[in-house]
mmCIF file of the N, C-alpha and C atoms, coordinates in Angstrom:
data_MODEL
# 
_entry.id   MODEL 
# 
loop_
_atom_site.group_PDB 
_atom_site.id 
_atom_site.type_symbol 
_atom_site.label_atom_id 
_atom_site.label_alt_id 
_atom_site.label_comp_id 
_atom_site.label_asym_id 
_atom_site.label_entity_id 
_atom_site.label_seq_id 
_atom_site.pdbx_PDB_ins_code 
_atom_site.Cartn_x 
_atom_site.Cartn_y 
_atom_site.Cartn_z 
_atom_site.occupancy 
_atom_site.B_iso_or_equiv 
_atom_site.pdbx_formal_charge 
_atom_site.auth_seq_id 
_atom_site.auth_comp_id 
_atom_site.auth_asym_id 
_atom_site.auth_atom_id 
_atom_site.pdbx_PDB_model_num 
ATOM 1   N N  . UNK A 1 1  ? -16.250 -33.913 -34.644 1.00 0.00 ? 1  UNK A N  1 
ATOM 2   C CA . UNK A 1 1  ? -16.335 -34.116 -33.210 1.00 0.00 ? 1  UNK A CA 1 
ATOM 3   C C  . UNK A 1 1  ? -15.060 -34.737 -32.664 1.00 0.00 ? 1  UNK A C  1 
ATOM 4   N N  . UNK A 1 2  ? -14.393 -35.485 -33.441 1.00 0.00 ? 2  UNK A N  1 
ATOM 5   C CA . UNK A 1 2  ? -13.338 -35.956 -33.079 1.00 0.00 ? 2  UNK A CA 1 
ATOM 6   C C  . UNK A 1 2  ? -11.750 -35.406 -33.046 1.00 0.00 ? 2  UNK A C  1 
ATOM 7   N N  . UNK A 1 3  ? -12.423 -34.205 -33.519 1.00 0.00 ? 3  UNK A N  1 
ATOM 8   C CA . UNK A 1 3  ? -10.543 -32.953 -33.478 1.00 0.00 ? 3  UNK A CA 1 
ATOM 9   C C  . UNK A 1 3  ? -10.035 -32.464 -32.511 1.00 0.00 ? 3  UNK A C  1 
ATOM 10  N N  . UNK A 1 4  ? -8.912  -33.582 -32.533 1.00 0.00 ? 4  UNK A N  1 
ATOM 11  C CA . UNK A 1 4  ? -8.181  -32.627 -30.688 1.00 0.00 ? 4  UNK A CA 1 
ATOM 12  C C  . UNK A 1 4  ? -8.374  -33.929 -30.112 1.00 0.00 ? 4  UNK A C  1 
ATOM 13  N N  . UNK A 1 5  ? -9.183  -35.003 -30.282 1.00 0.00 ? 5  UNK A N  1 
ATOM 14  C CA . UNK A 1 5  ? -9.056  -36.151 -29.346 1.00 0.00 ? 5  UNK A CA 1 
ATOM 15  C C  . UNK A 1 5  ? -8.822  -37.245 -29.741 1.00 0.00 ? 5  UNK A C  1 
ATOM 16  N N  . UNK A 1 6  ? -8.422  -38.283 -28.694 1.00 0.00 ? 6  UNK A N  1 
ATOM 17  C CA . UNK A 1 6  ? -7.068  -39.253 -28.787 1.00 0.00 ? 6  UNK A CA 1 
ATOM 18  C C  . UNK A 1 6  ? -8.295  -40.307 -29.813 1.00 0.00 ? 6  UNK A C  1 
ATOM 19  N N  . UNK A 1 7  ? -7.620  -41.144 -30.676 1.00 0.00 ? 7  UNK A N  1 
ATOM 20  C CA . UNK A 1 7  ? -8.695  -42.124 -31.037 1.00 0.00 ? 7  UNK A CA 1 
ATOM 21  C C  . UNK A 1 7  ? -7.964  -43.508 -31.396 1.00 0.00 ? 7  UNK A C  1 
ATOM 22  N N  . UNK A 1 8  ? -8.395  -44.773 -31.191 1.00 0.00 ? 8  UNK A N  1 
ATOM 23  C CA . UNK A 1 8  ? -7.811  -45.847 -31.166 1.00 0.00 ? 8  UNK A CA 1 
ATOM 24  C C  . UNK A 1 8  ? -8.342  -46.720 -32.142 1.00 0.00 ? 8  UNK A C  1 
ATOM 25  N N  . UNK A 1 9  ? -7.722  -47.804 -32.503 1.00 0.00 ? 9  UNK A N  1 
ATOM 26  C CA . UNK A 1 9  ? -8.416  -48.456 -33.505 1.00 0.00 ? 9  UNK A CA 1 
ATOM 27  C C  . UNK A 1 9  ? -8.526  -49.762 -33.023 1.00 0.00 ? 9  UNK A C  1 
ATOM 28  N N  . UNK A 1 10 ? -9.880  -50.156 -32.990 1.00 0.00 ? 10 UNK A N  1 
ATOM 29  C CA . UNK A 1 10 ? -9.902  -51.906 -32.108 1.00 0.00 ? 10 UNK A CA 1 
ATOM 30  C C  . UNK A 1 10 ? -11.290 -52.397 -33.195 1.00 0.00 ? 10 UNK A C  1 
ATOM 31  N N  . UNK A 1 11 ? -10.204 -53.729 -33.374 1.00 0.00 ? 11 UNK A N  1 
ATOM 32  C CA . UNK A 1 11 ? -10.582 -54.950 -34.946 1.00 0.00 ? 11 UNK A CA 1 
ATOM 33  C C  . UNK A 1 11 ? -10.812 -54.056 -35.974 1.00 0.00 ? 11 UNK A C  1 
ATOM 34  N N  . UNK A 1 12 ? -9.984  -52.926 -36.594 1.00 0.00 ? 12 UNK A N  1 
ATOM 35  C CA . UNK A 1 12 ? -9.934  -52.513 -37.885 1.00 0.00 ? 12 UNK A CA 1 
ATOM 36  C C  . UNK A 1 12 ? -10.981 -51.145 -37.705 1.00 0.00 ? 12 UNK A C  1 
ATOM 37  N N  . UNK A 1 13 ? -11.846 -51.146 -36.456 1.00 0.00 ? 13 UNK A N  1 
ATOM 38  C CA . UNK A 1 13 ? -12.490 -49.585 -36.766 1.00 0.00 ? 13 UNK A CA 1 
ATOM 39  C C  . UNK A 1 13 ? -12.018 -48.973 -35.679 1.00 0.00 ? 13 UNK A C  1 
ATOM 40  N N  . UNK A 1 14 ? -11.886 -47.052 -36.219 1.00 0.00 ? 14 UNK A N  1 
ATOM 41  C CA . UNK A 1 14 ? -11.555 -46.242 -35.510 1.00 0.00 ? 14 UNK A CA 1 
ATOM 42  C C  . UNK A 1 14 ? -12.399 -45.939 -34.406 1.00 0.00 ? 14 UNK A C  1 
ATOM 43  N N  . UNK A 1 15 ? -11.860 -45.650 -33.130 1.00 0.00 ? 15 UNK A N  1 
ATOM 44  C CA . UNK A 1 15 ? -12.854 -44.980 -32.020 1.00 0.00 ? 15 UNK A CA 1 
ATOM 45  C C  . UNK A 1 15 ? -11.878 -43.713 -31.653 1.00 0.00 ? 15 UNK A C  1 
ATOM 46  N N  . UNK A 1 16 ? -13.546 -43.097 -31.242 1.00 0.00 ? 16 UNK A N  1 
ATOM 47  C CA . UNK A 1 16 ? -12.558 -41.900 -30.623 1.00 0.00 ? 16 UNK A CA 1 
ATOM 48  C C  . UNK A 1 16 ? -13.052 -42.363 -28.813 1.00 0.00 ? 16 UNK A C  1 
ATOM 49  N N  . UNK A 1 17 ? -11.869 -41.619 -28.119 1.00 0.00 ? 17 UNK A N  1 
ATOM 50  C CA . UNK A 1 17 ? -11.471 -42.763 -26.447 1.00 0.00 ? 17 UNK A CA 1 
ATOM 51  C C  . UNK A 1 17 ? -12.134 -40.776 -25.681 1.00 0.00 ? 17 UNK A C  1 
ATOM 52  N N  . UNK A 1 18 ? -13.261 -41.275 -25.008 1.00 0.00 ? 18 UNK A N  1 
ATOM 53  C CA . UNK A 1 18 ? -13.491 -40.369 -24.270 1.00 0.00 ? 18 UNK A CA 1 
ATOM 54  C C  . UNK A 1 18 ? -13.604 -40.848 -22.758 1.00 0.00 ? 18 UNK A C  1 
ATOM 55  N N  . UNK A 1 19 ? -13.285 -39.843 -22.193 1.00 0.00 ? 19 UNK A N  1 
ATOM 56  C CA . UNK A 1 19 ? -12.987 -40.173 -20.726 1.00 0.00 ? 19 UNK A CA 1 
ATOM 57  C C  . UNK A 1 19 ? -14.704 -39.949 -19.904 1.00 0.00 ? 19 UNK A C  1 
ATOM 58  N N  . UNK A 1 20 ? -14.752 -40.534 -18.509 1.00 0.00 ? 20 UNK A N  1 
ATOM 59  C CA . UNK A 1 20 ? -15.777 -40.557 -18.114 1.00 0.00 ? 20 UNK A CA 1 
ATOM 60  C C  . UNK A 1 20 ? -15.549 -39.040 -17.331 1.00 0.00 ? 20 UNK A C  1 
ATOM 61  N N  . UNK A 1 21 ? -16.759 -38.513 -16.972 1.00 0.00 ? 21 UNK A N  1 
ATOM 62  C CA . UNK A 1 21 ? -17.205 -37.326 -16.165 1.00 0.00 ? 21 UNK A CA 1 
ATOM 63  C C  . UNK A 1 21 ? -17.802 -37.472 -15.206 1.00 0.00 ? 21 UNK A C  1 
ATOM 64  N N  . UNK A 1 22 ? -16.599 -37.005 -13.913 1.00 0.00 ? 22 UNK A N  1 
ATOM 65  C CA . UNK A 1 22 ? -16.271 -36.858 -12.667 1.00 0.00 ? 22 UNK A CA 1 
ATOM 66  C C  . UNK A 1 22 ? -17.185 -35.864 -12.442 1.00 0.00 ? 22 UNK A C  1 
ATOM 67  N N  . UNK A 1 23 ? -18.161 -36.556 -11.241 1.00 0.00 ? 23 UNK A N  1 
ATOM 68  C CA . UNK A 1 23 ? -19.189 -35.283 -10.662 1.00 0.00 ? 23 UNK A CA 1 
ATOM 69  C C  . UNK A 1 23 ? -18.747 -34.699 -9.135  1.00 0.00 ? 23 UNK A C  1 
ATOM 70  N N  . UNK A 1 24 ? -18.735 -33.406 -8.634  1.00 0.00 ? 24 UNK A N  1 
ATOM 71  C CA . UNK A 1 24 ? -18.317 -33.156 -7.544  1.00 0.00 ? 24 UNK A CA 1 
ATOM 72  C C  . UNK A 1 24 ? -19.390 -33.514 -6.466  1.00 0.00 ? 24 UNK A C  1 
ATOM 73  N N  . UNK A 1 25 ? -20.581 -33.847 -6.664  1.00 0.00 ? 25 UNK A N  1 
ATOM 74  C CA . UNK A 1 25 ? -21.721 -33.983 -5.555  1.00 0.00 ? 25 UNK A CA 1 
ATOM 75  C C  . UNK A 1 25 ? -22.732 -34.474 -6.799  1.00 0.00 ? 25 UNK A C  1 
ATOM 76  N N  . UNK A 1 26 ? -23.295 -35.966 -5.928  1.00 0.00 ? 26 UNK A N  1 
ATOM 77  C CA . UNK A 1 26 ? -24.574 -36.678 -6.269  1.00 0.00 ? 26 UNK A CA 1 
ATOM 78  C C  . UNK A 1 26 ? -25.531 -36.434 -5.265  1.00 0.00 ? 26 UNK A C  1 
ATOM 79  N N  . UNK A 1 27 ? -26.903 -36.002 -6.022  1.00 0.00 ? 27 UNK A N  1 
ATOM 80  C CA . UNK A 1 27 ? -27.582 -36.273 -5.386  1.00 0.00 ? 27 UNK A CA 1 
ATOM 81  C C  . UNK A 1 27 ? -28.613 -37.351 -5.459  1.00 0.00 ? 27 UNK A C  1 
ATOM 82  N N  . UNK A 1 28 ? -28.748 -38.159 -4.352  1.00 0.00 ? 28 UNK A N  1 
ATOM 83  C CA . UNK A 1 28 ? -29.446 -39.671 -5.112  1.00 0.00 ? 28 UNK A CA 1 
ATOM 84  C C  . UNK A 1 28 ? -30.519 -39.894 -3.410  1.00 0.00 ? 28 UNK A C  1 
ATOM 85  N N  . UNK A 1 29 ? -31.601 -41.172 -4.388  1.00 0.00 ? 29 UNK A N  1 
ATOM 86  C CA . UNK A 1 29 ? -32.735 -41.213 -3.222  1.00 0.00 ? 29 UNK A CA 1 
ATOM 87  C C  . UNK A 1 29 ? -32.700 -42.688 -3.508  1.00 0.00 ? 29 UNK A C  1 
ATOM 88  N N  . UNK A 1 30 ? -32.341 -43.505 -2.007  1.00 0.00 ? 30 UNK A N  1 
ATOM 89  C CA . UNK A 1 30 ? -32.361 -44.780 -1.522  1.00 0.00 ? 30 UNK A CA 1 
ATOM 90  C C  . UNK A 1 30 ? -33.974 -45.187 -0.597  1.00 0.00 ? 30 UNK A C  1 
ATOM 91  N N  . UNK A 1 31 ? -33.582 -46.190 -0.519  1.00 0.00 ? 31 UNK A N  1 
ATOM 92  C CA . UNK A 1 31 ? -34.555 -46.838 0.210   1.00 0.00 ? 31 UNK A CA 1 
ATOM 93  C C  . UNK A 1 31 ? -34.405 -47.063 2.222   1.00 0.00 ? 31 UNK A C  1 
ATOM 94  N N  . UNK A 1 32 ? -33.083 -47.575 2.084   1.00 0.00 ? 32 UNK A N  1 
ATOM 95  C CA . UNK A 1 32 ? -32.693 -47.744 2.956   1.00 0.00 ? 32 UNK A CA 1 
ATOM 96  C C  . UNK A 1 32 ? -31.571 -47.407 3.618   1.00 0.00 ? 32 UNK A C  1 
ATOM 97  N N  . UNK A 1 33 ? -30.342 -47.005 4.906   1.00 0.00 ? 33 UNK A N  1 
ATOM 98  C CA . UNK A 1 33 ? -29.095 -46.405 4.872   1.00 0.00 ? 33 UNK A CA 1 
ATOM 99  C C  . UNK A 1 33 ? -28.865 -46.952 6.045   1.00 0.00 ? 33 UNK A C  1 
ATOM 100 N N  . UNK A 1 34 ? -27.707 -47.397 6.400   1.00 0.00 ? 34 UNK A N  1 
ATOM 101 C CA . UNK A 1 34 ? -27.329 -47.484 7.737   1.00 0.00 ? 34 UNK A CA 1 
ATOM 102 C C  . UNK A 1 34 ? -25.871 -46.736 8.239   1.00 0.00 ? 34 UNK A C  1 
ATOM 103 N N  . UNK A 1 35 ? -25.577 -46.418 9.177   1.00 0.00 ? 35 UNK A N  1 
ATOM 104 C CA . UNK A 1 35 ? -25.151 -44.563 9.340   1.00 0.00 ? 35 UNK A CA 1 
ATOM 105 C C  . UNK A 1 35 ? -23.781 -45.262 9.123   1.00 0.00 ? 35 UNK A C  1 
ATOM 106 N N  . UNK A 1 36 ? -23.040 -46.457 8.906   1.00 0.00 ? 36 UNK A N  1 
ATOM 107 C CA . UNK A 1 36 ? -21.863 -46.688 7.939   1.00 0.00 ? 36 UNK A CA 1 
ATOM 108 C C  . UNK A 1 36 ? -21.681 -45.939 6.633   1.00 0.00 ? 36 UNK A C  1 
ATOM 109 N N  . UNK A 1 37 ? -23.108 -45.775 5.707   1.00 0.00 ? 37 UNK A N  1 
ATOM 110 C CA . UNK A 1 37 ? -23.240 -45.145 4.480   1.00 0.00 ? 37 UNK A CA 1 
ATOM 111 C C  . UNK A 1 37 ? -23.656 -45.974 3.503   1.00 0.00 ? 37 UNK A C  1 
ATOM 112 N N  . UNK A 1 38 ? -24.202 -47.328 4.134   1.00 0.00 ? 38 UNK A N  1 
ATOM 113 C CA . UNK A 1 38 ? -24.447 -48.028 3.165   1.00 0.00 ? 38 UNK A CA 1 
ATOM 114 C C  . UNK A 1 38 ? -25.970 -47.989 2.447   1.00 0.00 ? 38 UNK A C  1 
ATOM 115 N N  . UNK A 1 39 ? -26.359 -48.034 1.004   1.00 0.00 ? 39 UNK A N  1 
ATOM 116 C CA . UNK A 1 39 ? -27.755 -47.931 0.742   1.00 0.00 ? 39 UNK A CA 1 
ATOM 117 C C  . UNK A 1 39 ? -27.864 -49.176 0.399   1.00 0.00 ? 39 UNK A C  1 
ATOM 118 N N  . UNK A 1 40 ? -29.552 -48.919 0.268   1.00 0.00 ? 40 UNK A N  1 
ATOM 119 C CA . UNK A 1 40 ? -30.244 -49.767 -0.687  1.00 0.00 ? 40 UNK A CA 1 
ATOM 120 C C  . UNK A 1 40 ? -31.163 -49.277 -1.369  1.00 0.00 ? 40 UNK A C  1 
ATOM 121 N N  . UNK A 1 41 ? -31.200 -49.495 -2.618  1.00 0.00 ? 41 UNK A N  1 
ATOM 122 C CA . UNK A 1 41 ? -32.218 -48.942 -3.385  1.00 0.00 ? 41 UNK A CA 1 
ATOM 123 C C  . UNK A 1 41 ? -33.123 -50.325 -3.592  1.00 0.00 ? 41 UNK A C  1 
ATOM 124 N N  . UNK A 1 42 ? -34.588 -49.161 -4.373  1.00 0.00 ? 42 UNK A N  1 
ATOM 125 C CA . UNK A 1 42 ? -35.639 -49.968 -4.994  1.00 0.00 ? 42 UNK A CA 1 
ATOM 126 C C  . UNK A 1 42 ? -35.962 -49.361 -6.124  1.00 0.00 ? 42 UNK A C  1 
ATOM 127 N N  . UNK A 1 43 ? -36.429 -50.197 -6.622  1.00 0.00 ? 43 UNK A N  1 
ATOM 128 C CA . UNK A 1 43 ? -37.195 -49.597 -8.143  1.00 0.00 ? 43 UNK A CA 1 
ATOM 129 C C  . UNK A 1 43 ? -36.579 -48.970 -8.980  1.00 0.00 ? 43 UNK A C  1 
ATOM 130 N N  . UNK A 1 44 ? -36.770 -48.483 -9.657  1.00 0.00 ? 44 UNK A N  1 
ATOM 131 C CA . UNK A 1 44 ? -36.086 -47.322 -10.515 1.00 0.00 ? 44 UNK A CA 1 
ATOM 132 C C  . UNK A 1 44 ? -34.045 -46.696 -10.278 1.00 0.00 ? 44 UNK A C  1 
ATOM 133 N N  . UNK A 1 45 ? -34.615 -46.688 -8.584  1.00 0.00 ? 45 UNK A N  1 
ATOM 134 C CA . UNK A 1 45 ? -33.380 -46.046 -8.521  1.00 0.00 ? 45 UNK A CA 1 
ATOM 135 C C  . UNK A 1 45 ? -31.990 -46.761 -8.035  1.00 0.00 ? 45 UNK A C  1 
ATOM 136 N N  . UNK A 1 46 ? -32.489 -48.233 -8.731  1.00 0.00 ? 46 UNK A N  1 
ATOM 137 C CA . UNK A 1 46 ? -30.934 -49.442 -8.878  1.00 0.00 ? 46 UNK A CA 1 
ATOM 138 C C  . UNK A 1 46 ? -30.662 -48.924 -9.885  1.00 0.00 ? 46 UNK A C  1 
ATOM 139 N N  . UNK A 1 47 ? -31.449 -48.396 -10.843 1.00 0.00 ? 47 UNK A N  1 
ATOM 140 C CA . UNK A 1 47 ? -30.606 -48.407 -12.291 1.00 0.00 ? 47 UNK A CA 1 
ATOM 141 C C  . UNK A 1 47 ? -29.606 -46.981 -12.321 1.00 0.00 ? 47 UNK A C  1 
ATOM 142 N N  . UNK A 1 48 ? -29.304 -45.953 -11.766 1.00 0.00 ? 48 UNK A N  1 
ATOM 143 C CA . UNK A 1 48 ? -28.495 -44.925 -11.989 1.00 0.00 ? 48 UNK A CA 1 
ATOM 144 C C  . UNK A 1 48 ? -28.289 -44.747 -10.507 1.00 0.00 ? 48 UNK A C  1 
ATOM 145 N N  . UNK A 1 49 ? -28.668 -44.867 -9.185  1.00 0.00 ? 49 UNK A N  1 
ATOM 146 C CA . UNK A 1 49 ? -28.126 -44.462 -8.149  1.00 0.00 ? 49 UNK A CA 1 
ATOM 147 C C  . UNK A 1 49 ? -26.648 -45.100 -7.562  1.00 0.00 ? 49 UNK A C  1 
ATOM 148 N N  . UNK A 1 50 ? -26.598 -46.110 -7.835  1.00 0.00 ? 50 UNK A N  1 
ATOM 149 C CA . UNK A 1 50 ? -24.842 -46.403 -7.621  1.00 0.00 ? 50 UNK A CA 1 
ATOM 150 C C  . UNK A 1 50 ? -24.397 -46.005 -8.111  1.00 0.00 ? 50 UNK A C  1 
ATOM 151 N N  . UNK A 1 51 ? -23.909 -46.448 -9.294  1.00 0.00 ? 51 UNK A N  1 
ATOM 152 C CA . UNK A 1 51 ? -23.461 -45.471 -10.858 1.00 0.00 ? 51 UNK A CA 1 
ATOM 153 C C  . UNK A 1 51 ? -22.988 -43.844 -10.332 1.00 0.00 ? 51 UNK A C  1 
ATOM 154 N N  . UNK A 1 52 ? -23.826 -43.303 -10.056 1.00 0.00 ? 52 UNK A N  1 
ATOM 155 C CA . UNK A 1 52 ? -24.138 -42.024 -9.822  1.00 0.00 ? 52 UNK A CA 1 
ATOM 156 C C  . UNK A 1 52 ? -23.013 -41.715 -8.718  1.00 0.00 ? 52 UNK A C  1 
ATOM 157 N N  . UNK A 1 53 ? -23.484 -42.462 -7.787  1.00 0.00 ? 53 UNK A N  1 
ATOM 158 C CA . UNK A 1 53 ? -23.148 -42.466 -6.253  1.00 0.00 ? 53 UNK A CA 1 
ATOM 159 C C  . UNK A 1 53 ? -20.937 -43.113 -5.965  1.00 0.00 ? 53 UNK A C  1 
ATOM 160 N N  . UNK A 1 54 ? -20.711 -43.702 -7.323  1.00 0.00 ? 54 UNK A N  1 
ATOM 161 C CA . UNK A 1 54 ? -19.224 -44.306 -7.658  1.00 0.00 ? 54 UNK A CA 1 
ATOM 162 C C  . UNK A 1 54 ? -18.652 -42.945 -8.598  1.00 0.00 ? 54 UNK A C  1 
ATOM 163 N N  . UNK A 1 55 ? -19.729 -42.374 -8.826  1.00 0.00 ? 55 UNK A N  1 
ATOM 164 C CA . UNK A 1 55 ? -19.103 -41.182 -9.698  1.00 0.00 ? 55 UNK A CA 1 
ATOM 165 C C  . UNK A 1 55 ? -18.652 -39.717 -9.343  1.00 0.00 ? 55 UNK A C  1 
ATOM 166 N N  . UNK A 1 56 ? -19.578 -40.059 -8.143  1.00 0.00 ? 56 UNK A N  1 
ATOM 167 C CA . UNK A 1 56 ? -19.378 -38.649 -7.481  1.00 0.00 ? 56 UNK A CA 1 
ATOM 168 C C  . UNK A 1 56 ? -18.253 -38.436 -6.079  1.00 0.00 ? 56 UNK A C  1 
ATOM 169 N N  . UNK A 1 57 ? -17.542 -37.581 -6.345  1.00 0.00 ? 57 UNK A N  1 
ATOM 170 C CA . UNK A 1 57 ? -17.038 -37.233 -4.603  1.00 0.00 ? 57 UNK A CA 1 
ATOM 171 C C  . UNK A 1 57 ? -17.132 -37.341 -3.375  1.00 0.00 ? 57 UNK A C  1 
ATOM 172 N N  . UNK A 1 58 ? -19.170 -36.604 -3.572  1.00 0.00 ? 58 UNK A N  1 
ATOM 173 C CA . UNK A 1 58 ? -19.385 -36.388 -2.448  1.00 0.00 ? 58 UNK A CA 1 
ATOM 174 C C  . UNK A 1 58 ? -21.240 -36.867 -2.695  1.00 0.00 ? 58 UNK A C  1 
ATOM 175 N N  . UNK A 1 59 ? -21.579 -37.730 -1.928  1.00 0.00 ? 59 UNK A N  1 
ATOM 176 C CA . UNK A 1 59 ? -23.183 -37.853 -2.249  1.00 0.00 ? 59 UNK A CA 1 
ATOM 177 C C  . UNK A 1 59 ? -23.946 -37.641 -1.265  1.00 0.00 ? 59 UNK A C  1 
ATOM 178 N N  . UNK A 1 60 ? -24.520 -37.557 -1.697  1.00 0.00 ? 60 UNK A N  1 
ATOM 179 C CA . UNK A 1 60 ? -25.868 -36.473 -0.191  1.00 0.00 ? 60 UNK A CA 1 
ATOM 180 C C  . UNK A 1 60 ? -27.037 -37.454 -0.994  1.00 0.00 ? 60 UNK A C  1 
ATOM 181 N N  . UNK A 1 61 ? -27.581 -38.557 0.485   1.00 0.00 ? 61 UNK A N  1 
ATOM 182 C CA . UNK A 1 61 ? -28.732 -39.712 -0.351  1.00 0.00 ? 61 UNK A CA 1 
ATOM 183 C C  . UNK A 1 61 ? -29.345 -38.943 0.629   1.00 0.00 ? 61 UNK A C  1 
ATOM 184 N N  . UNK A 1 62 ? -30.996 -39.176 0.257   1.00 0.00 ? 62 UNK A N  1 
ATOM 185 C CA . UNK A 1 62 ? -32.238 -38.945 0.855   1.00 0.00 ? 62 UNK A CA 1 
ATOM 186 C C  . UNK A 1 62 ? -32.587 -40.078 1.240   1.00 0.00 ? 62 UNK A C  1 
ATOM 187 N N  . UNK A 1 63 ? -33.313 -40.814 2.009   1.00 0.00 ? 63 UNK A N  1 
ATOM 188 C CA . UNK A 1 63 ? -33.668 -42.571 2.343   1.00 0.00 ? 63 UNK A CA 1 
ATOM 189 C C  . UNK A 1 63 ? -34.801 -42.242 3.560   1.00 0.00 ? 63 UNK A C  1 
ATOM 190 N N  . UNK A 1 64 ? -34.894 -43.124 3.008   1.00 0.00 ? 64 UNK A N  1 
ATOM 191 C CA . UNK A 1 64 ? -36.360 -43.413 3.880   1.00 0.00 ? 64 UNK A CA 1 
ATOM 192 C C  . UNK A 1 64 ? -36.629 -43.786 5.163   1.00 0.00 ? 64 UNK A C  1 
ATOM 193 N N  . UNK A 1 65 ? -35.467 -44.942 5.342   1.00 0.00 ? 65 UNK A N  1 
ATOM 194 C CA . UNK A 1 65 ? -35.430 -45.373 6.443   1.00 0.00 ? 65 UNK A CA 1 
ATOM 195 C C  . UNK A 1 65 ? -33.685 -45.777 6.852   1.00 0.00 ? 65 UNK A C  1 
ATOM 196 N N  . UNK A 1 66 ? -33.901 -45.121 8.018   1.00 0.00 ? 66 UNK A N  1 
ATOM 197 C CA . UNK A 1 66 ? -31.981 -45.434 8.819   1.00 0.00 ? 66 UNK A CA 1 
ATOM 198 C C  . UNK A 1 66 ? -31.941 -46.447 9.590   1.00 0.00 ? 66 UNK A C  1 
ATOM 199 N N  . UNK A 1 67 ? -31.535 -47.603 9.386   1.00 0.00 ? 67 UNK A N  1 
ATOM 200 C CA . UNK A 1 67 ? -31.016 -48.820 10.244  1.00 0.00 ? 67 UNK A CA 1 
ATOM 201 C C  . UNK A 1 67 ? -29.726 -48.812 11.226  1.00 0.00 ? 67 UNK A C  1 
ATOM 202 N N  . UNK A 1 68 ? -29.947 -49.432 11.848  1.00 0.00 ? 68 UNK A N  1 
ATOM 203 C CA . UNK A 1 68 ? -28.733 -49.848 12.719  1.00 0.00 ? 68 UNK A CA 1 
ATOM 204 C C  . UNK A 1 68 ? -27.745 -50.492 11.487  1.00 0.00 ? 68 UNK A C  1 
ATOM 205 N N  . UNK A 1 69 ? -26.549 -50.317 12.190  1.00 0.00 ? 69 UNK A N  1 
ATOM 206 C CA . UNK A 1 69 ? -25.090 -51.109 11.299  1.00 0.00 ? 69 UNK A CA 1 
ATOM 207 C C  . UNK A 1 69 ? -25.296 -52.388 11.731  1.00 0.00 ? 69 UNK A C  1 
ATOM 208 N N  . UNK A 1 70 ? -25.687 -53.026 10.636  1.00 0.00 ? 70 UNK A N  1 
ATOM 209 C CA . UNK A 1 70 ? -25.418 -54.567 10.418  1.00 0.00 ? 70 UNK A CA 1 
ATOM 210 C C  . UNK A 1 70 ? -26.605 -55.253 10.515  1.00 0.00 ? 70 UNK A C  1 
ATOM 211 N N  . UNK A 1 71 ? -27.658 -54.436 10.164  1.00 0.00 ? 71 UNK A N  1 
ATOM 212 C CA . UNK A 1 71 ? -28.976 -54.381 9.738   1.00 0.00 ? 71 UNK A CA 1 
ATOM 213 C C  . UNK A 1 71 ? -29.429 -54.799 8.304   1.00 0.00 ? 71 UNK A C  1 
ATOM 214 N N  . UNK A 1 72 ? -29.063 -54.562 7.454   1.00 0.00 ? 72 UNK A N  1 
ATOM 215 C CA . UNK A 1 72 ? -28.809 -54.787 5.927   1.00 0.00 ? 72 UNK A CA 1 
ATOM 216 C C  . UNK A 1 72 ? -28.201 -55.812 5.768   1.00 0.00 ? 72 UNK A C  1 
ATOM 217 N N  . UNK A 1 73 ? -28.738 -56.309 4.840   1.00 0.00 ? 73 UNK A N  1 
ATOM 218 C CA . UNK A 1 73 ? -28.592 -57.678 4.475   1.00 0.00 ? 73 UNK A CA 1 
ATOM 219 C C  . UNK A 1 73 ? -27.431 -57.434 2.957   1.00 0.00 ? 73 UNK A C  1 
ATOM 220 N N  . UNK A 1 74 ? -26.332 -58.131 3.281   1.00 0.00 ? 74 UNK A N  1 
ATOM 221 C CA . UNK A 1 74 ? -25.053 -58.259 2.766   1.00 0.00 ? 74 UNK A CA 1 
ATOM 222 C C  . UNK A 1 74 ? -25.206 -58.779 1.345   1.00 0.00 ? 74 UNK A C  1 
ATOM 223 N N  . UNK A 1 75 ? -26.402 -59.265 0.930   1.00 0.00 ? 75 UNK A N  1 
ATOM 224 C CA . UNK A 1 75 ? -26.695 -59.694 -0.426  1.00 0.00 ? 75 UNK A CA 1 
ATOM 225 C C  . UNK A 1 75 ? -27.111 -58.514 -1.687  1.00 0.00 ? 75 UNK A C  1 
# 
C-alpha cells in the first residue's frame, strides 16, 4: 500500500504521510443558520458536520430554523 508514497519516520517508526481529501460539495443538516452562513448543530451532527463543512468548497446545509444575524449565540 505504501508504493509510490512519500513516508516519514517519527521516534524510530515508519509512516506512510497521506494527504487529506478535498470534497467539491458537502452536504450537511444543522439545526440552526443565520443568512451570514453560520450553523449550529445538535446531536449527532456536531460530530462530522463541521469537519465536513471545513472540507468542502461548497456546502449546501439543510436547517431547520433561519435566524436573524446576531441571533446565535457566539459560544
Amino acid at each position: 500500500m505504501a508504493a509510490g508514497k512519500e513516508t516519514r519516520e517519527i521516534d524510530g517508526r515508519t509512516h506512510v504521510l497521506e494527504y487529506p481529501i478535498k470534497g467539491d460539495v458537502a452536504l450537511i443538516g444543522a439545526h440552526l443558520a443565520d443568512r451570514m452562513g453560520n450553523l449550529v448543530y445538535r446531536k449527532t451532527a456536531r460530530n462530522f458536520g463541521p469537519v465536513m463543512a471545513t472540507a468542502a468548497t461548497v456546502v449546501v446545509a439543510q436547517v431547520s430554523h433561519v435566524v436573524a444575524v446576531g441571533d446565535l449565540d457566539p459560544r
